[in-house]
C-alpha positions in Angstrom: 42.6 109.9 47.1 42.4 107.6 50.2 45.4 105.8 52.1 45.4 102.5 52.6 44.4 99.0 51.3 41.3 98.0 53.0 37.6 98.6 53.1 37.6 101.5 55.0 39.3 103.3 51.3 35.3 102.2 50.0 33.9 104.0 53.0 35.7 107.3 52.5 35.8 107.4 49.0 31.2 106.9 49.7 31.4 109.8 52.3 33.0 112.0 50.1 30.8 111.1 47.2 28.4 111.8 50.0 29.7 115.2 50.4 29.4 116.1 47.1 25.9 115.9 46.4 26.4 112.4 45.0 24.7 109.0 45.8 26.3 105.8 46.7 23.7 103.7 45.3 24.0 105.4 41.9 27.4 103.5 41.6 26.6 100.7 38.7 29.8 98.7 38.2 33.5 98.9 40.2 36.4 97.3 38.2 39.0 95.8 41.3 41.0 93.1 41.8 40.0 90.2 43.9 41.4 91.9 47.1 38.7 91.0 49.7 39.0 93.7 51.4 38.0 95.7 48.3 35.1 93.4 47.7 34.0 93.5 51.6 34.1 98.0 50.9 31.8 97.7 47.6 29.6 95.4 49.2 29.0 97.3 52.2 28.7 101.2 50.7 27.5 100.4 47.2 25.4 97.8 47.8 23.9 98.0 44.2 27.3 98.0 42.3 28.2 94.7 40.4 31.7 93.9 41.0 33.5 93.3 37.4 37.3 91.8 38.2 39.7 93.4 36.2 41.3 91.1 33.5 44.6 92.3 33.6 45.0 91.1 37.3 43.5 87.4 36.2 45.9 87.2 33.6 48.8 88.6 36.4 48.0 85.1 38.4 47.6 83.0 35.7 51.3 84.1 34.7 52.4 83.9 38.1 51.3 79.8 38.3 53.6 79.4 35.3 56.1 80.8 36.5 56.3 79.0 39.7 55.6 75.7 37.6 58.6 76.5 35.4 60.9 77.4 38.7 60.0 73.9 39.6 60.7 72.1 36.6 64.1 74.0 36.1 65.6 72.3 39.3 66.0 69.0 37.6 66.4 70.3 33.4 68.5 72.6 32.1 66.2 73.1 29.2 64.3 75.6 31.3 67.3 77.9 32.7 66.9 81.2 31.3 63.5 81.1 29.4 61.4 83.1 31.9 60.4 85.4 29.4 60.0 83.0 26.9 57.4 82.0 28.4 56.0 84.7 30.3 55.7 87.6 27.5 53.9 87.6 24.7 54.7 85.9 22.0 54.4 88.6 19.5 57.0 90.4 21.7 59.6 87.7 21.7 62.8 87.8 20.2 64.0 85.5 17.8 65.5 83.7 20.6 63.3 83.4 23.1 61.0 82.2 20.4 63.4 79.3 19.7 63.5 78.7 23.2 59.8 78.6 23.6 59.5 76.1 20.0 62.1 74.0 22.1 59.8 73.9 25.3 56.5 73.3 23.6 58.1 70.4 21.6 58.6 68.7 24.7 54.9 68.7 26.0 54.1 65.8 26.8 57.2 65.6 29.3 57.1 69.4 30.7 54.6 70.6 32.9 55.9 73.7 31.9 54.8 73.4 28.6 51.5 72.3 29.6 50.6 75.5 31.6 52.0 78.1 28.7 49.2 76.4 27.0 46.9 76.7 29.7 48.1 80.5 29.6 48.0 81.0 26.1 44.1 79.4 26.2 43.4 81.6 29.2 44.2 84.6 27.2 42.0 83.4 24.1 38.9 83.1 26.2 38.6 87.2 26.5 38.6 87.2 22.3 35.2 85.6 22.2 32.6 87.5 21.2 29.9 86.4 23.3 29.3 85.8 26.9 27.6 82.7 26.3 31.1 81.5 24.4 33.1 83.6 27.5 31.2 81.7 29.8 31.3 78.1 28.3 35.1 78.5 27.2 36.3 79.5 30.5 34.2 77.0 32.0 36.3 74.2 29.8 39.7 75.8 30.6 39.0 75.5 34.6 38.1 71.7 33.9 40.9 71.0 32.3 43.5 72.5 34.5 41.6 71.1 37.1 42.1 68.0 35.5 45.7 68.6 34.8 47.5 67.8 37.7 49.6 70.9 37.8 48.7 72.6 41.3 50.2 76.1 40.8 47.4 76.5 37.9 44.8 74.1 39.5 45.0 77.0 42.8 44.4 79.8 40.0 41.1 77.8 38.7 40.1 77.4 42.0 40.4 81.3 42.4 38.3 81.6 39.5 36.1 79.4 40.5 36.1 81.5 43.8 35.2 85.0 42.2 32.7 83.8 39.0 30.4 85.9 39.2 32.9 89.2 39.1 34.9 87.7 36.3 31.9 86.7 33.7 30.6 90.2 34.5 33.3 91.8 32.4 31.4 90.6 29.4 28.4 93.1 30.3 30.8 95.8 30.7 34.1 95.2 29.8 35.4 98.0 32.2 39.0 98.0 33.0 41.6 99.8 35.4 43.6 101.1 32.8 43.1 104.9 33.6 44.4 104.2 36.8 46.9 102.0 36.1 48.4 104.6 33.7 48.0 107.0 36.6 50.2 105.2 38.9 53.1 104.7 35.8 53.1 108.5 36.1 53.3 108.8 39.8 56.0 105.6 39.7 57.9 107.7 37.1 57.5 111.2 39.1 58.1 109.2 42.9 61.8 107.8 41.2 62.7 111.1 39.7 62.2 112.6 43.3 64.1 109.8 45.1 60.3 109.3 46.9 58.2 111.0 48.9 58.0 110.9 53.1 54.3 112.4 53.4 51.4 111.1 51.9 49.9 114.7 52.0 53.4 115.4 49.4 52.0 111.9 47.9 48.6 113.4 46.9 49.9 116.7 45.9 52.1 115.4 43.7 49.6 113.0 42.0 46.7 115.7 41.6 49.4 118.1 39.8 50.4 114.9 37.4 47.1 114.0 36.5 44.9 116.7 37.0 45.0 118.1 33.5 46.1 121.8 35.2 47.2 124.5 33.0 49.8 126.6 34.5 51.0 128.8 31.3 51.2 132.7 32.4 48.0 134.5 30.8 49.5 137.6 29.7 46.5 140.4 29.9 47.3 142.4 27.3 47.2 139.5 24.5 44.6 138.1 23.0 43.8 134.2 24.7 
């Protein structure tokens, strides 16, 4: 456990590997997001690790565009107020009202921008179905043309992010890592920080997370029974 948000997190986390008997350059694949920072840290201590870009955080910006698209378009039509999560979950875990309010939006595609990029999202999340990475790499290819093509900037600025950070994102289809240990991790800690009303010391921080997540058993081994 390192604090902060930048590169130098890459450096410790190499020294301590370091420390350990390990080797930097044995490090194969690191699943991030598209922070640069994080990118500039693999780089530079793990120089023969291929950067995969985790999914989930993709999918994170691609719902963020529609979003912002929607917050747009609801200025001017009352059609959009209140359907956020209409169109931002998904759709198997709509209610029977929000999926009447997202029937309402779709039908009015060709006059919604908003209904254009749930499509665009909706696609997006398709694209990681395939079952190849030829097919990964020519579908998402198609999608960034078209929403390049589209008009819509919120979404044209996530294709050009794409666009930005290829290589990481068609990598996933060698090795289809993810963050998801970690992000269940910090839904522990989040849970475990609230109960305690926070934390003022990062030192009370890490303790705190190693005890949640360190698999520790703490059960009183009485001697004279059998274990």
């Amino acid at each position: 456990m390192t604090e902060s948000k930048d590169q130098t997190v890459l450096e410790a986390f190499s020294k301590e590997l370091v420390s350990k008997k390990g080797a930097p350059e044995n490090i194969q694949v690191v699943s991030q997001d598209m922070s640069p920072a994080f990118r500039a840290g693999v780089e530079q201590n793990f120089p023969k690790a291929t950067i995969v870009y985790y999914r989930f955080h993709l999918m994170q910006k691609v719902t963020e565009a529609v979003d912002i698209v929607r917050r747009m378009e609801a200025r001017n039509n009352p059609l959009l107020k209140h359907s956020r999560m209409a169109l931002l979950k998904n759709v198997e875990n709509l209610s029977d009202k929000q999926k009447a309010k997202l029937e309402e939006i779709k039908m009015k595609d060709s006059e919604l921008k908003t209904a254009r990029a749930w499509r665009m999202k909706n696609q997006f999340q398709q694209i990681y179905h395939t079952a190849t990475k030829q097919d990964f790499v020519r579908a998402l290819k198609e999608w960034v043309s078209w929403v390049m093509h589209s008009g819509i900037v919120p979404m044209k600025e996530v294709a050009k992010t794409i666009k930005l950070h290829w290589s990481g994102i068609v990598s996933w289809m060698d090795f289809k890592v993810s963050n998801g240990i970690l992000e269940g991790l910090n839904s522990m800690f989040q849970a475990a920080k609230a109960k305690a009303r926070g934390y003022r010391r990062i030192e009370t921080i890490k303790t705190v997370i190693y005890l949640i997540s360190g698999k520790f058993d703490f059960r009183l081994v009485n001697p004279a029974l059998p274990t």
